[in-house]
N, C-alpha and C positions, 0 to 999 in steps of 0.2 A: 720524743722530739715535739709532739704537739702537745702536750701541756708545758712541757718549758713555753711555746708558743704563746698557749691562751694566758700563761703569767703575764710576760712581756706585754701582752694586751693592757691585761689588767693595768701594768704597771704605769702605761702610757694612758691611758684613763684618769688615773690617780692624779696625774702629771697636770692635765689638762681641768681636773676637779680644781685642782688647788690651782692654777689660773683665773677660774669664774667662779671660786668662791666668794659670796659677798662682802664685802669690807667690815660688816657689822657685825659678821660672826668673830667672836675673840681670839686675840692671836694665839693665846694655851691652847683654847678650842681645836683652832683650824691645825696647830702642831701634832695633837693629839690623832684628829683623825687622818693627816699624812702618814704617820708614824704606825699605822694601825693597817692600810691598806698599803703600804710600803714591802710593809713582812707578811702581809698578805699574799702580796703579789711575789715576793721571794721565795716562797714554799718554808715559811717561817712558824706557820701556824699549826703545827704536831703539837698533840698533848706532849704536856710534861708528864714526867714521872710521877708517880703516885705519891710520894714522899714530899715533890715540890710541893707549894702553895700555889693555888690558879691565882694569875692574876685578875685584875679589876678588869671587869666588862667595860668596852670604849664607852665613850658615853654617847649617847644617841643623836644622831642629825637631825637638825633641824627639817621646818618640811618646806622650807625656800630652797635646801640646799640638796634633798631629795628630790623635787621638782627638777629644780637647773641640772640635774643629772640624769636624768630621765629624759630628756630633752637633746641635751648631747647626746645620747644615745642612742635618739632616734635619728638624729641629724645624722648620724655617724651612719647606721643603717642604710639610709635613704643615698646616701651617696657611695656606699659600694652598691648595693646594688644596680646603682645607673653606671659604675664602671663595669661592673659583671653582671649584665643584665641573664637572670638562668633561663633555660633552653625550651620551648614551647611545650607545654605538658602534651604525652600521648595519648591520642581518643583512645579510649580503650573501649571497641565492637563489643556488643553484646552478642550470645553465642545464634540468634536470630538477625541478626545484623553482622556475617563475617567481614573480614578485608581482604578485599581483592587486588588489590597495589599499595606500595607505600611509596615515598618521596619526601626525599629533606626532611626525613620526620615526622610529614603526614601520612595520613592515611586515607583511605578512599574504601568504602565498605559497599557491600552489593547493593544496598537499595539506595546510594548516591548513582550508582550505574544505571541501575535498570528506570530511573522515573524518565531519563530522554528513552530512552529506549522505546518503554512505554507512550509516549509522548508522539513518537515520529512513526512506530512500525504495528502498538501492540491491536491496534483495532481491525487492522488488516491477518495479523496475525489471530487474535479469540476467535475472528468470523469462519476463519478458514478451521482453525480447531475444531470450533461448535459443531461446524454443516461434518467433520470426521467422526466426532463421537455418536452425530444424528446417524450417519450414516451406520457406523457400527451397531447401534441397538436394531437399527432394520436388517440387518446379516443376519445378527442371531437371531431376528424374529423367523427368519428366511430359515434359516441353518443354511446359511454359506457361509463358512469360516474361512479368513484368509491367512494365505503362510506365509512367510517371508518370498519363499518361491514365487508365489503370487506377484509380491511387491517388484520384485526382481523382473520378470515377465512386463509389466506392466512398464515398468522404464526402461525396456527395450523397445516394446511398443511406441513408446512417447518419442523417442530418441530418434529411430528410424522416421517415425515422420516430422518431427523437425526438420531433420537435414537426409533427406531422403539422396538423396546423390553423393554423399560423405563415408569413405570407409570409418568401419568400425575404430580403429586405432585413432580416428580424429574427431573422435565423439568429446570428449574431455575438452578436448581446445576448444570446440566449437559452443560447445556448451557453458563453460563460461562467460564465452562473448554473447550468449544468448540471455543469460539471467544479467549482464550489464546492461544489455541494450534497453530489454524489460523493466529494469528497475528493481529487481525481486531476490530475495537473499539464499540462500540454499536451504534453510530451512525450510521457508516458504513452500518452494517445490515440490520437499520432500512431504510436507504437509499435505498438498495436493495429488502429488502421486499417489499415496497411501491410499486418500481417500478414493480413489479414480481406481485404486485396487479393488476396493468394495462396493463400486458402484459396479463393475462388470463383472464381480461373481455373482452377483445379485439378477443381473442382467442378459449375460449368457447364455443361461440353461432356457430360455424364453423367444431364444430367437437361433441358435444354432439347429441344423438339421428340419428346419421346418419351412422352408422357401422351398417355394411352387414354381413349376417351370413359368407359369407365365412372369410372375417374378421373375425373375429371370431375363424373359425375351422383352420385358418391358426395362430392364435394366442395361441388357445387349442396345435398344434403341436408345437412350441414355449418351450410353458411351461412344458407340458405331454409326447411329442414324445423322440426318443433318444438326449441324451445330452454329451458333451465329457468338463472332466474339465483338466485345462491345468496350467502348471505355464510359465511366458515370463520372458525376460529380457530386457527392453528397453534403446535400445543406439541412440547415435547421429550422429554415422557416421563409417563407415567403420573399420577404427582406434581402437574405440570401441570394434566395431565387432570380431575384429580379435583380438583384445588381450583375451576378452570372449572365444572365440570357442577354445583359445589354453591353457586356463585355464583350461576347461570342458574336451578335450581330455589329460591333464594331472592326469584327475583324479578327480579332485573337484568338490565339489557335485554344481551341479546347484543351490540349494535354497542358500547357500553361494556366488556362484558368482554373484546370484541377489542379495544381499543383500548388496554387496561390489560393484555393478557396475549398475547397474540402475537404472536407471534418474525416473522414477516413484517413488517418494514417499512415495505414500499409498499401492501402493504390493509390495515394495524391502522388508517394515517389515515382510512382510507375506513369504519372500524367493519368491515373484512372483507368488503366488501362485491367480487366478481367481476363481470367482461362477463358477458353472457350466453353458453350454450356446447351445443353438440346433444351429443346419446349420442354420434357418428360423431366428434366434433373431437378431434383429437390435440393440443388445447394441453394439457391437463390429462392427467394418468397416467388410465389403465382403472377404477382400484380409485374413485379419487373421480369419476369421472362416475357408475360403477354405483351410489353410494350415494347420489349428487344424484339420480337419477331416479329410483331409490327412494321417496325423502320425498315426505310432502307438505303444502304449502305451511304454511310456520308449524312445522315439527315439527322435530327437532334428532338428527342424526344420531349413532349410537355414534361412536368415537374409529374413526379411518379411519386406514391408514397408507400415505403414501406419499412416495417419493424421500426416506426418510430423514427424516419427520418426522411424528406425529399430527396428524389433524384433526378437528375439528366444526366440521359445516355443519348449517347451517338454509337451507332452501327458501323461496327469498322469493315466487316466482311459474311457473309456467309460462308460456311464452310461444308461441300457434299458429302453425304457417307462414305463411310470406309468400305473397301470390298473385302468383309471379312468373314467369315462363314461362324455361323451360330455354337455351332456343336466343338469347334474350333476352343473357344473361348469359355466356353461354357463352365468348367469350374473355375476359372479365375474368375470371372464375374461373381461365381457366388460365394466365395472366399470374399471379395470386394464387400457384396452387397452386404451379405451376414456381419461382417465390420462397421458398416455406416447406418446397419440398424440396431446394432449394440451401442455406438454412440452416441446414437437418437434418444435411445432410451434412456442411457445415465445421463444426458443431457437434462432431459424431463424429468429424470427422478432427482436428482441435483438440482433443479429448481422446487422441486416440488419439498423437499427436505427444508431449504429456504426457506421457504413461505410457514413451513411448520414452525422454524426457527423465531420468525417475526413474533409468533406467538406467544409463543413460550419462552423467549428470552429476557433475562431481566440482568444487568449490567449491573455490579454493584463497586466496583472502583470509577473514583469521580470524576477524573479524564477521561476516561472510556465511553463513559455515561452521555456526559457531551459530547465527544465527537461523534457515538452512536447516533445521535439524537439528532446533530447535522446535515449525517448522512439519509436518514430518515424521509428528513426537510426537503433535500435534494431530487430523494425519488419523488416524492412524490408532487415536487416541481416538474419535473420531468416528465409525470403520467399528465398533470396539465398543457404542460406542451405539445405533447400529442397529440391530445383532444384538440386543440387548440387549431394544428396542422391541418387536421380531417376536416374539422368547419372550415376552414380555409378554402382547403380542394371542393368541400363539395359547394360552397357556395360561388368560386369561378365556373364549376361545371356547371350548376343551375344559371348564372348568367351567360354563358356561350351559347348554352341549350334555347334562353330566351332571347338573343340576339338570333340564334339560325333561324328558329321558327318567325321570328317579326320578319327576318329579310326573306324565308319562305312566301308568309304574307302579301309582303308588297312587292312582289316579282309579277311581272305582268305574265300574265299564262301564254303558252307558245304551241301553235298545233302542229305534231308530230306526223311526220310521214308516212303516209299506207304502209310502208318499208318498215318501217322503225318499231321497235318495241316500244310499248308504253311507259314499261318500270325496268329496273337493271338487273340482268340476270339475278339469281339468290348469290352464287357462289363468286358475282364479283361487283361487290357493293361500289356505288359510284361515287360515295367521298371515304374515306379512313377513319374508323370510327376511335372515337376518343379509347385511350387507354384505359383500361380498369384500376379503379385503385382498393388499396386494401382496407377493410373494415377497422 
């Protein structure tokens, strides 16, 4: 059936030849070559028999009339194919480039995927790799291998203290709702956890069984001795500072100005509001407990600096020891302690992996490169700001310090009663000495 087809073509061809044949070719001429592409087009053109005589070869077209036909032909082309426009050619992946979805025809190959991907997640994702593999070469440097067991172990450990009041069965649900809130993918995590597996086999054998009772009674004070809870406000600079402290002496309640104005995220909700925490507790830097136990209750502390960031605290309460007996508590505490000095430790060794990191990393895809290189920027805008803070604080200190001594100065001297001490007791200074702040 389809060469009957392509005849009929043919024949309709012919049809339309001898239409826009030119006038000037001869009427025998133009008969001859109808008459030739006619039995053409009929399936007329089989050898003859070997006995017949071939006939005469047509005679040749002109090349006006080879032209005009060639022409029609392409006309003819051009317009089916805008009635039958054919079907989008398929990418065909190379075997380094597969496809990971198709649609309507397209296709969509893995490194169309991964450049957002790249793009949005992957610089957070290499750093978190790098500081895993840093960390792995320092296992084996150690010979602390870790097992899956480990890894296992270790996000129990995590899990338990994320939601420390959640039975086990609601670890899943909760956990989810915790890498949304965070921002962070499962991957991510798992990234993390792993490496937080190798930080504390590394770090374990270093600090288990080897706390000392006064470790210990110095830790029982910690937890049991007086405690003071406090809410803060944390700013970034002076700026800050001074818009807070003229909001507060206007009247507004501090949990609102923390809530409106503090860069901490997880106590602006709370209005600023901290755990409780003794003098002794190393959760909190030196400089802000010395100025929490300073105040008192209700009063609002100067701008305090520390790890890189101002604060005011207000003193919400003291709170008196617990009447709890020493020997009582005694291995919970050191279960505790031996805990929070294992993760002092990979704390410090996780940063200190970092630092190695900065060195020795060299970025060689070209998105990466640059955002590496922003981040960079960023820190080390950051270690300016700091700086930046401390000259701040110590130059209001230097100025208070030369305002008391001038109004020492011009205080007219006052003669004190046979009765009266001359200076104030040692153990109870007669103004409140300024806060310490941190180097």
């Amino acid at each position: 059936m389809r060469l009957k087809w392509l005849q009929l073509d043919t024949f309709m061809s012919v049809l339309i030849l001898r239409m826009r044949m030119p006038n000037e070719v001869p009427a025998g001429r133009r008969t001859i070559v109808l008459l030739a592409a006619s039995l053409s087009a009929l399936g007329c053109n089989k050898q003859p028999a070997a006995a017949a005589a071939a006939p005469p070869p047509p005679p040749a077209l002109s090349s006006e009339v080879r032209e005009e036909a060639w022409r029609e032909e392409a006309w003819q082309n051009r317009r089916d194919q805008r009635a039958n426009p054919a079907p989008p050619a398929p990418q065909h992946a190379s075997p380094s480039d597969p496809v990971v979805a198709r649609v309507n025809g397209h296709e969509v190959t893995l490194r169309q995927l991964q450049q957002p991907l790249v793009e949005g997640y992957g610089l957070t994702v290499l750093l978190n790799l790098v500081q895993l593999e840093l960390t792995k070469e320092r296992a084996r440097e150690v010979g602390a291998p870790v097992t899956p067991d480990d890894v296992a172990t270790e996000r129990d450990l995590t899990l338990a203290k994320l939601f420390p009041t959640a039975e086990k069965s609601e670890y899943d649900a909760l956990f989810e709702q915790f890498l949304q809130q965070q921002r962070i993918t499962k991957p991510e995590f798992e990234i993390v956890l792993e490496t937080n597996a190798y930080l504390r086999k590394i770090m374990a054998p270093q600090v288990t069984g080897k706390l000392t009772e006064d470790n210990l009674k110095q830790a029982f004070n910690e937890v049991y001795g007086e405690t003071v809870q406090v809410r803060h406000i944390q700013l970034a600079n002076m700026q800050e500072v001074a818009d807070a402290r003229q909001r507060l002496a206007a009247g507004e309640p501090f949990e609102r100005v923390a809530d409106t104005l503090s860069r901490n995220a997880r106590t602006r909700v709370l209005g600023g509001e901290l755990p409780p925490f003794s003098r002794a507790s190393t959760q909190y830097p030196q400089a802000f407990r010395d100025a929490a136990f300073l105040l008192k209750p209700g009063e609002v502390s100067d701008p305090v600096q520390a790890e890189g960031s101002l604060h005011l605290i207000k003193l919400v309460q003291r709170i008196q020891p617990k009447a709890v007996k020493f020997e009582d508590v005694k291995e919970s505490l050191r279960k505790d302690l031996e805990e929070k000095l294992v993760q002092a430790g990979m704390n410090q060794l996780r940063n200190q992996i970092g630092q190695d990191a900065l060195k020795s990393l060299k970025i060689e895809e070209p998105t990466l490169r640059e955002q590496y290189q922003r981040k960079l920027e960023s820190r080390d805008a950051q270690v300016r700001d700091r700086d930046l803070i401390r000259q701040q604080i110590e130059k209001q200190n230097r100025q208070r310090q030369e305002e008391a001594d001038q109004a020492a100065a011009t205080q007219p001297s006052a003669t004190a009663p046979a009765t009266a001490p001359v200076t104030a007791p040692s153990h109870a200074p007669s103004t409140t000495p300024a806060p310490t702040t941190q180097p």
